[in-house]
N, C-alpha and C positions, 0 to 999 in steps of 0.2 A: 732507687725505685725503677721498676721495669720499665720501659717505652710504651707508650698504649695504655698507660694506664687513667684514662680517663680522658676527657678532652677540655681543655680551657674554653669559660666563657667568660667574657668580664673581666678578668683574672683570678676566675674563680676554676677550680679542678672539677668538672662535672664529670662520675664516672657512669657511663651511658652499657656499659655494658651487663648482663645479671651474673648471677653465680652461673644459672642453669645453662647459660649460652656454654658458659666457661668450662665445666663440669657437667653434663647429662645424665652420668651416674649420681650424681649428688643429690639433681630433683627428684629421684628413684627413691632414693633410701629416706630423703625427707617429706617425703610424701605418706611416711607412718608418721610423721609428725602432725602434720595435716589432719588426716584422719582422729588422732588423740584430741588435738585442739578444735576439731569440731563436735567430737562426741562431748567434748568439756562444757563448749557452750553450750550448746543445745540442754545437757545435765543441768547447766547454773542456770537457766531461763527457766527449764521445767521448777526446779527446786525453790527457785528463789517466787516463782508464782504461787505457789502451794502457800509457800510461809506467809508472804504479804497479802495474801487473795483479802484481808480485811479494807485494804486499800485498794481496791479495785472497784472501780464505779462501772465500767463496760466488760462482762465477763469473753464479750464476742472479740471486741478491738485485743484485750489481751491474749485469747487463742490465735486470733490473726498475725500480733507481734512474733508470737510462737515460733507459727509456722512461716514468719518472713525469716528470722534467725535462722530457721528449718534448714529454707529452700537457700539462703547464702550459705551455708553451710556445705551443705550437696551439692549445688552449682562448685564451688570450691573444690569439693575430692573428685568430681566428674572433669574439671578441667584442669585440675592439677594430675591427672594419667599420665603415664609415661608413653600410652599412643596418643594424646593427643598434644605433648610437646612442643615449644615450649609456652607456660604459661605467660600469657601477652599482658601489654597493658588494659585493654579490655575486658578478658577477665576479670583482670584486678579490681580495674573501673566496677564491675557489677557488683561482685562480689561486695566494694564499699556502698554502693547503691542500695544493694536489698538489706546490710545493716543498717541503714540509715533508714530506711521502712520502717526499723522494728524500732529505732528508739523514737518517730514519731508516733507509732501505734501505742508502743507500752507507754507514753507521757499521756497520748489523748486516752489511755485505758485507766489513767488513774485523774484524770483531770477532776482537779476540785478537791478529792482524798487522800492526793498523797502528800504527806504529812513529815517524809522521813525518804531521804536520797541516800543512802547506805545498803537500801534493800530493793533498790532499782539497778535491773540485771541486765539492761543492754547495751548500757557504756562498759560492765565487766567483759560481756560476750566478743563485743567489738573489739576489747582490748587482746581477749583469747588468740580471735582470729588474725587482729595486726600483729602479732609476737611469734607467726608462722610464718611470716613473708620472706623472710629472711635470704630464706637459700633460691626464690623464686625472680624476685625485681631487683633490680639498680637501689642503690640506697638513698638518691633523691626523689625516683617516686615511690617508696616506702614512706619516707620521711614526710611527703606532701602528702602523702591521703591523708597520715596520721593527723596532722596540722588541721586538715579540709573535717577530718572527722571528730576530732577534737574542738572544733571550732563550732561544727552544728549541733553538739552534743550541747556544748557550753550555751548555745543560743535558744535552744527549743527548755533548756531548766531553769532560764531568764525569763523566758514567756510563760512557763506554768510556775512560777516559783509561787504563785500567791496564796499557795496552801499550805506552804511547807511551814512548821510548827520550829522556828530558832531564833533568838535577838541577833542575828546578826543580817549583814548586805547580802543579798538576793547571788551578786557577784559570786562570793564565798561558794554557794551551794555550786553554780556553773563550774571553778574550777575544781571542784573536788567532781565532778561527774568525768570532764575531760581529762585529768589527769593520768587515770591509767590509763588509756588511748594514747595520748604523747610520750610515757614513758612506755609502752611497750614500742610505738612507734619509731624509739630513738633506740632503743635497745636492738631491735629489727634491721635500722639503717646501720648501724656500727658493725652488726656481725654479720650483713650481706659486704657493706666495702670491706670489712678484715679478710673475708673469701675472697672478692676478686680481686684484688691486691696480692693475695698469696698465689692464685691461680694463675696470676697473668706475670708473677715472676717467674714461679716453676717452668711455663710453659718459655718465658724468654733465656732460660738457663740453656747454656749448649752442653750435648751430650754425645759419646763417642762412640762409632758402632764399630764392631771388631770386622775386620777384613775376614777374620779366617770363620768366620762364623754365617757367612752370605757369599753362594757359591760362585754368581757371578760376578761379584767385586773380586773374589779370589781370582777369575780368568781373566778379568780387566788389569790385574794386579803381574799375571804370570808374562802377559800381552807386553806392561810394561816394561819388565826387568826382562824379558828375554830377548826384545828386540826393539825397544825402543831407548832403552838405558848403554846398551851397548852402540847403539845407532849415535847417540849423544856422546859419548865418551871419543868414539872414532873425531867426528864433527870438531870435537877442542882440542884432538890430538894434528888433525890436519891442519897445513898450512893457507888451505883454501877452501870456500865451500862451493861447489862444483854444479851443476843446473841437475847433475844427477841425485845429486843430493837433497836438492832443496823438493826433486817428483819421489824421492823415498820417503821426507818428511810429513808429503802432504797425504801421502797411502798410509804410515801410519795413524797418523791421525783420521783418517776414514777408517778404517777398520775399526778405533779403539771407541770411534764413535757409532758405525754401527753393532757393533757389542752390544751397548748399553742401552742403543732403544730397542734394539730388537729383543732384548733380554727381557726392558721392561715396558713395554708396550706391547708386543706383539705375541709375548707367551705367556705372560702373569693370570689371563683368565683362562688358558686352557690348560694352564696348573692351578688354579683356583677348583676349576671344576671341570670335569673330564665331558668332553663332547657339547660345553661351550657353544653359542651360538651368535656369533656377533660378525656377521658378512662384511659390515661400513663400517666395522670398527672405532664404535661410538664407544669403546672403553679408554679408547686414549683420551676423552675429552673428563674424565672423572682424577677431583684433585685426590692427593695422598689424602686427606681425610678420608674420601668417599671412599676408595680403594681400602683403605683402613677398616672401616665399619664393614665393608661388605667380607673381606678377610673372616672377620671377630666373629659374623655370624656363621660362614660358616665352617669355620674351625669350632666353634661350641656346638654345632649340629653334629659333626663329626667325634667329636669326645663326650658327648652324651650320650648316657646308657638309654635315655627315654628316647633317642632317635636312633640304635642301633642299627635297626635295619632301612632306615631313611634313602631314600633315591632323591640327588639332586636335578633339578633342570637350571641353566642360569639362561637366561635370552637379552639381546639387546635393543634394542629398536623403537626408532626415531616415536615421537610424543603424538597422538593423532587429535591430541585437544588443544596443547600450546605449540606455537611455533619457537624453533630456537632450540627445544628442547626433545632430551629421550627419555625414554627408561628402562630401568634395568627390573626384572623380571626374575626372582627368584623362589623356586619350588619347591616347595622341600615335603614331598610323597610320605607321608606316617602316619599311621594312628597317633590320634592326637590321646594324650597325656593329661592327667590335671593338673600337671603343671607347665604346661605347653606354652599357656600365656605366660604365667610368674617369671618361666628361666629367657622367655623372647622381650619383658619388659623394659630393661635395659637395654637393648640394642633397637629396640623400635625408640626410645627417649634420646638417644645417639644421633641414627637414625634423621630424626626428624629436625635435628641441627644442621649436620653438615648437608642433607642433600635437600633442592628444593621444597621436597615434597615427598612422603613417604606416607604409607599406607600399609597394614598390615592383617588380613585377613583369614580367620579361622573355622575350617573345616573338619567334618569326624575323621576325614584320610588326609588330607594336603592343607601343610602353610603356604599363602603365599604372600610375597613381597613386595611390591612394588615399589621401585624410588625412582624418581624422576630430578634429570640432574642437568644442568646447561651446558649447550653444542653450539651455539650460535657464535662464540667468541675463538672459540677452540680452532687452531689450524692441524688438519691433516699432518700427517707426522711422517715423511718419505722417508727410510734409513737408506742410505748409500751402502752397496754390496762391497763387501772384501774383495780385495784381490781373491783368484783365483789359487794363486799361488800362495795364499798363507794358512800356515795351521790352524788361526783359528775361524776358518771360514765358516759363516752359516748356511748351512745347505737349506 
């Protein structure tokens, strides 16, 4: 099993982290899931009221239950977006709240006439909604709402159970209300950890990147074998190592090291985007993720036909609201598309992982971007100059 994969408490394996941290694209595509299991409840709440409306003593409290179903429901696809990323425990938190509205309202809406718990629709609803969690929470707080909402289910059909028409214990009717809530709850926590178990091993997997295929590994590469592999070879064939030898060793090594930052610090955004604007060079402070995501967007601007004619701006510069921090400022000049949002949805869900803060806004001519990423820790990155004298000097 991977490293990280969860944290010991007790000595118990508590895994704290979600799919969606893990994955970004994942909360993207399961977020048609979302959508399905809410339009389901809301279906079973309308339908199942229709059929039982003979059991119903307050026609008001059960339109209320309704629209509490309703509004958890939409609160749910509004904050399950891929711009508003990722979805938190709070969310979560409400979303089990305003379920829990609707199965006090639908109990006080039949109080006294309900006769029959088989045709009471908002422990199904709740169960709808907990059997989507999946790809969004950690599987222990999946697991604990299910529990939390299973438990107020079971406890509010003990306190109205005195209408309910069966020889048997009042108990009986509680867990058959709760039930599906715990077992979609548990079905929810097993295939959120089966995700980040497999996510967090793929990502500890090591993988090999080809030399000949990254230009300036290839010149770090040529650096090596032409003058520093035969510098070595000399070295084991002498009977001594000489003070001249030991200021050749340390120039190679300065060269091969300024190579590499200056290749990839000091050029990567003005081959990102042409005319680049970063004076304090507050790019070196953004990790390989950040640098990653900002890549993806705009390589997918550029191989979109809907952004053809797109002019980019990229800017950097320090944060005028939080201390510590910058942001990177990206513009991308187009008529906007109808699918403008749809094809930017994943990489704002990305996005809103790896950088602090990310923000993405849509105009009839210009996207723009903002992320905001942390400088406070980040040290200045000086590359010591080549020699003079070697071929691969940067000018």
């Amino acid at each position: 099993m991977a490293r990280g994969f969860g944290t010991r408490v007790l000595g118990l394996r508590i895994i704290t982290q979600s799919p969606q941290q893990l994955d970004p694209f994942g909360g993207v595509i399961a977020r048609v899931l979302v959508i399905v299991g809410v339009s389901a409840s809301i279906l079973v709440a309308v339908v199942m009221s229709l059929l039982s409306a003979g059991q119903v003593s307050s026609p008001q409290l059960q339109l209320a239950a309704i629209g509490a179903i309703t509004a958890a429901g939409l609160f749910y696809v509004y904050a399950s977006s891929p711009f508003r990323a990722p979805f938190g425990m709070r969310e979560h938190a409400i979303v089990c709240l305003l379920t829990l509205v609707a199965v006090v309202l639908e109990a006080l809406a039949q109080l006294g006439t309900n006769t029959l718990v088989r045709d009471d629709w908002a422990p199904i609803a709740a169960a709808i909604l907990t059997l989507t969690l999946g790809s969004f929470r950690p599987p222990w707080e999946i697991l604990l709402g299910a529990v939390i909402t299973a438990g107020f289910i079971g406890w509010v059909t003990l306190l109205t159970a005195g209408s309910l028409q069966a020889d048997v214990p009042p108990a009986v009717f509680a867990l058959l209300e709760s039930m599906p809530v715990l077992a979609c709850g548990l079905a929810a926590a097993a295939f959120s950890r089966s995700l980040v178990r497999d996510l967090t091993e793929w990502k500890a997997a090591p993988f090999a990147l080809p030399v000949e295929g990254v230009p300036w590994l290839a010149s770090h590469r040529a650096l090596a074998e032409e003058q520093a592999l035969p510098f070595l070879r000399a070295i084991a064939e002498a009977p001594a190592v000489t003070t001249a030898d030991g200021e050749r060793a340390r120039a190679l090594s300065r060269e091969l090291r300024a190579l590499m930052i200056l290749d990839d610090e000091a050029t990567w955004v003005s081959r990102l985007v042409v005319g680049a604007n970063d004076p304090l060079r507050l790019a070196t402070a953004l990790t390989s993720d950040q640098r990653g995501c900002l890549r993806a967007i705009v390589n997918h601007v550029r191989s979109s036909a809907d952004f053809e004619s797109a002019r980019l701006e990229l800017n950097f510069l320090t944060s005028a609201t939080v201390a510590g921090q910058a942001e990177c400022v990206l513009v991308i000049s187009a008529e906007a598309a109808r699918s403008t949002r749809v094809q930017l949805a994943p990489f704002a869900a990305i996005a809103r992982t790896v950088f602090a803060d990310a923000a993405i806004t849509f105009a009839p001519d210009a996207v723009s971007c903002v992320f905001r990423f942390d400088v406070a820790s980040a040290r200045e990155v000086r590359a010591p100059r080549p020699s003079a004298s070697s071929p691969y000097s940067v000018p």
